[in-house]
N, C-alpha and C positions, 0 to 999 in steps of 0.2 A: 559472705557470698552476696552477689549484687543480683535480684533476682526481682525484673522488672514482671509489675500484674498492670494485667489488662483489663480495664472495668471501669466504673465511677468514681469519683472520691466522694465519700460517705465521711465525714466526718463526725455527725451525729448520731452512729449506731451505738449501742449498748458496749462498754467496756468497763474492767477490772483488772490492773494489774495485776502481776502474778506472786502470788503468797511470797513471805521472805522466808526463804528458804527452800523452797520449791524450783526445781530442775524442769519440771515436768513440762511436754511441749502444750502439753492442754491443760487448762486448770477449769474449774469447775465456778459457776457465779456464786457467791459466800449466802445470795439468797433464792438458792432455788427450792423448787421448782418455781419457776415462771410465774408458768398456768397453771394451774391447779385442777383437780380432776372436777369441781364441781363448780367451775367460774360463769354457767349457764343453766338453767332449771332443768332443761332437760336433759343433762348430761350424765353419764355413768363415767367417762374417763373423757379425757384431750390429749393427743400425742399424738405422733408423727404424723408431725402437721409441720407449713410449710411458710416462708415468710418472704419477703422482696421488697424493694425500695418504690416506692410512687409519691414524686415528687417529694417535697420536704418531711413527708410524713413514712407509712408505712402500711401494706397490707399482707394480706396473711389468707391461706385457703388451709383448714385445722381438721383433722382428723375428728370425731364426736361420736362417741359409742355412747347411742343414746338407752333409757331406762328400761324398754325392750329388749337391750343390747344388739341394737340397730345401727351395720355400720354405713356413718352417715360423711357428707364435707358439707361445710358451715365457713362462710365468708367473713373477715374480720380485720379492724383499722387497728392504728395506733400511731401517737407520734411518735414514741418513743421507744419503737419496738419491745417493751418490756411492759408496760401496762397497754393491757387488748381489750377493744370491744369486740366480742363475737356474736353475730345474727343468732338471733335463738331460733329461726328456722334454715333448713339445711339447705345448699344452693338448689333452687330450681331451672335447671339446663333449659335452654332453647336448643329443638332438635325436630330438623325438620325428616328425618328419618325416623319413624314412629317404634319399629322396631328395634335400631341402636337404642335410643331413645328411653327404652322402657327401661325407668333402671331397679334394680335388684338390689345391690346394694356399693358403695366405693368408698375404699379408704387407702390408707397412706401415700397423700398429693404429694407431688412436688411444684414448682411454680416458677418462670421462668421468662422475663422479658427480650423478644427476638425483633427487633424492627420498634412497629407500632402497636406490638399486641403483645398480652401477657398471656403464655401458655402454660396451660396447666393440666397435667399428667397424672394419675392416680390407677390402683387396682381396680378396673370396672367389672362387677357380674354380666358374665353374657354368657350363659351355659355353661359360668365357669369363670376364674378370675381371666382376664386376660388386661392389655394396655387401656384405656379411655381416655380421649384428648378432648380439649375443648381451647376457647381461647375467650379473655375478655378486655376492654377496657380501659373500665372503670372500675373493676369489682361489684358495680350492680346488676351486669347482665351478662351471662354465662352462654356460651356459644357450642355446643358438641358436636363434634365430628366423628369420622366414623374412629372405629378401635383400631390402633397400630397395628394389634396383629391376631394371630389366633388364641382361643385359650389352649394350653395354660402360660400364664407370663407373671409375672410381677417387674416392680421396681423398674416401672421405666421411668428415664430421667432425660431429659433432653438438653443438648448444648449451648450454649448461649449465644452462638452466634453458626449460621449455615457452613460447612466443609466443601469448598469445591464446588457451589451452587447448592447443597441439597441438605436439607434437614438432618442431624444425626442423631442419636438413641441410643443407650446403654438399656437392658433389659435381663430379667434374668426366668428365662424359659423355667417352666413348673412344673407340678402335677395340680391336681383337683383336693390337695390336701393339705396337711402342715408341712409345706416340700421339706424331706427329707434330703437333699441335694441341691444343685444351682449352681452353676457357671453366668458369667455375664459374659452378654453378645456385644455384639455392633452392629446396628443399621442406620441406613440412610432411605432420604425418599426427596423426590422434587416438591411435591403437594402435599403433605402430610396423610394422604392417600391409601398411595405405592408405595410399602416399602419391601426393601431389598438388599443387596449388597451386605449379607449376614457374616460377621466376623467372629468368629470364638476371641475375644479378649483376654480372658483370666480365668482357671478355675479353684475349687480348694487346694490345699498344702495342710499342713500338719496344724497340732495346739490349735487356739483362739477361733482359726477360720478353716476346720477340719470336717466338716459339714455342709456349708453352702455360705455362699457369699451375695452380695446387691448391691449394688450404687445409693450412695446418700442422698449430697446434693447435687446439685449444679454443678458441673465439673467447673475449676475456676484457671481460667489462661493464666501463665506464666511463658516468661522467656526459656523456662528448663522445663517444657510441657505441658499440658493439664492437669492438673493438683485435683485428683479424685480421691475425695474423703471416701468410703466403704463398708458394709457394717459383714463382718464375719459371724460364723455361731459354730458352737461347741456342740459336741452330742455330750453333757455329763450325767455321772447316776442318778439326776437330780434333773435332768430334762434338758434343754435348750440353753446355750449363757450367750447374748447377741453381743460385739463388743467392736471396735473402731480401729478402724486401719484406714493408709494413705495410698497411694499410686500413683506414678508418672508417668504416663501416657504421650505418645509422639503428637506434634500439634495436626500434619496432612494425614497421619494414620493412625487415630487413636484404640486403632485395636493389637499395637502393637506396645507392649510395657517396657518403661525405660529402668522403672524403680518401682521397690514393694515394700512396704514395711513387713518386717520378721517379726518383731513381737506389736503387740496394741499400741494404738495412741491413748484409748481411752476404756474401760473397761467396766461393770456394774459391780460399783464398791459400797457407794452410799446407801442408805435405807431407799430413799423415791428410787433408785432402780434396783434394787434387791427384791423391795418388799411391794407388793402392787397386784394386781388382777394376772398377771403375767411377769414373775421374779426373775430377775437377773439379766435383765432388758438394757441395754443404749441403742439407742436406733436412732441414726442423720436422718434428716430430712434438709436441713436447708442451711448457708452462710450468708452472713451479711460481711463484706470486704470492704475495706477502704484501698484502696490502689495507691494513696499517697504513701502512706503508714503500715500497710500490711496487716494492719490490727482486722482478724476474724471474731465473729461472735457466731458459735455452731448451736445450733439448734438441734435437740435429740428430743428422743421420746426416754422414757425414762419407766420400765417396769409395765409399757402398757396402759399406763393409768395418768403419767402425769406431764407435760414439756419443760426441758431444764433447759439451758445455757452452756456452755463453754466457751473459753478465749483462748488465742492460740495470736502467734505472727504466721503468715503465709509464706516467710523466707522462712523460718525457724524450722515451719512444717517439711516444707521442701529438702532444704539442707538434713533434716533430720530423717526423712524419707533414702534419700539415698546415700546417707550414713549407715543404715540398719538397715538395707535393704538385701532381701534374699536372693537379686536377681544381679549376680554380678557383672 
């Protein structure tokens, strides 16, 4: 299938062909995790954390559940997106709203280059998890604006390029707890402000994602839609299992699904996501795409505690997406 993406060519991201004998549309990097959960002094864990292309090199805005167990984001380079320096202190927002402002605590970013600014998205406390935006950059000065929306929210991820004039946002409404539930919305907004124009997207289905679902990364253009990577979760007798799925989204109405994957792309098999402060974890946060080659490098969280790798092709994804899709 000829399945044209839209984006940079990245030639220089992080790759590994795929094991011999291996079918599988994602395979795992042969040295993860990554990060590791203590690559910082004051670190307890590093996961679902988030990464993007700047210029020849690479940055990254990283999840940090510091020795407190204080959930933190911490700013961080790399050429090679695979060996990271991380700020050993956590970003300090500029925010001329004192009460936005005041933060509580934020975690699981995502990060998102739209014009001339890189936007970066995370669970912010504000009486409560809800969206927190900000924009930077350089990565040295962080900018906060007000919160997407009310509490409670998670997982908002933002588009990489404006729908029709207006900012758009995948989100997934909450409670004040370990949400038991979740659907992903859609909104939009002119100024990152206002928003509005709320769409039910997707909600659970049975197995893997029978519990509640979110948005990974970045949702990534394609000629056959938007290629939303997704993390589902189990309720098992054993607690929570978070685990990877794909979706094809219309490009003028992305809350409308063209394609779903029926079973996982990716799932917590290895020990870093089995075994960790929180077992049987995969959790998207971010790709890095080559648009020449197709070649994806997905970034997960892995157990809570540690950030791993995966590779995949982005037609492979696609074609394989609406090969096993449960939305005929």
């Amino acid at each position: 299938m000829s399945v044209r993406i839209v984006g940079e060519r990245l030639p220089h991201i992080p790759w590994e062909e795929r094991p011999a004998g291996s079918s599988d549309v994602l395979w795992r990097f042969s040295q993860n995790p990554v990060i590791p959960r203590d690559l910082i002094p004051c670190a307890n864990s590093i996961f679902n954390s988030a990464v993007v292309p700047f210029g020849e090199e690479f940055r990254g805005v990283f999840r940090v559940d510091n020795r407190a167990r204080e959930m933190r984001i911490h700013s961080g380079r790399s050429k090679d997106a695979l060996n990271w320096t991380i700020e050993h202190d956590p970003i300090s927002f500029v925010c001329y709203d004192p009460d936005i402002g005041d933060f509580v605590y934020g975690y699981d970013p995502r990060v998102v280059r739209i014009e001339d600014r890189y936007y970066i998205t995370w669970c912010n406390g504000y009486h409560g998890p809800t969206i927190g935006v900000a924009y930077t950059k350089d990565f040295a000065t962080f900018y906060q604006l007000e919160n997407a929306f009310l509490p409670f929210n998670r997982n908002g991820v933002l588009f990489p390029r404006k729908i029709k004039g207006n900012f758009a946002m995948l989100s997934r409404p909450s409670d004040n707890g370990h949400t038991p539930f979740g659907d992903i919305f859609y909104s939009e907004s002119p100024d990152l402000t206002y928003w509005g124009r709320h769409r039910h997207v997707m909600g659970t289905t049975l197995g893997w994602q029978s519990t509640k679902i979110g948005a990974g990364p970045i949702p990534i253009e394609t000629s056959e839609g938007w290629l939303l990577i997704y993390h589902g979760v189990l309720t098992s007798c054993n607690g929570f299992v978070y685990s990877v799925g794909a979706a094809l989204l219309d490009l003028d109405q992305p809350w409308k699904v063209l394609a779903r994957t029926h079973p996982y792309i990716l799932s917590p098999q290895t020990y870093y996501e089995c075994v960790g402060d929180v077992p049987n974890v995969a959790f998207p946060c971010a790709a890095l795409v080559d648009s020449a080659t197709g070649r994806m490098a997905l970034y997960y969280g892995g157990a809570d505690t540690v950030t791993a790798i995966a590779f995949g092709y982005v037609q492979e994804l696609v074609q394989f997406t609406k090969d096993n899709s449960m939305i005929s």
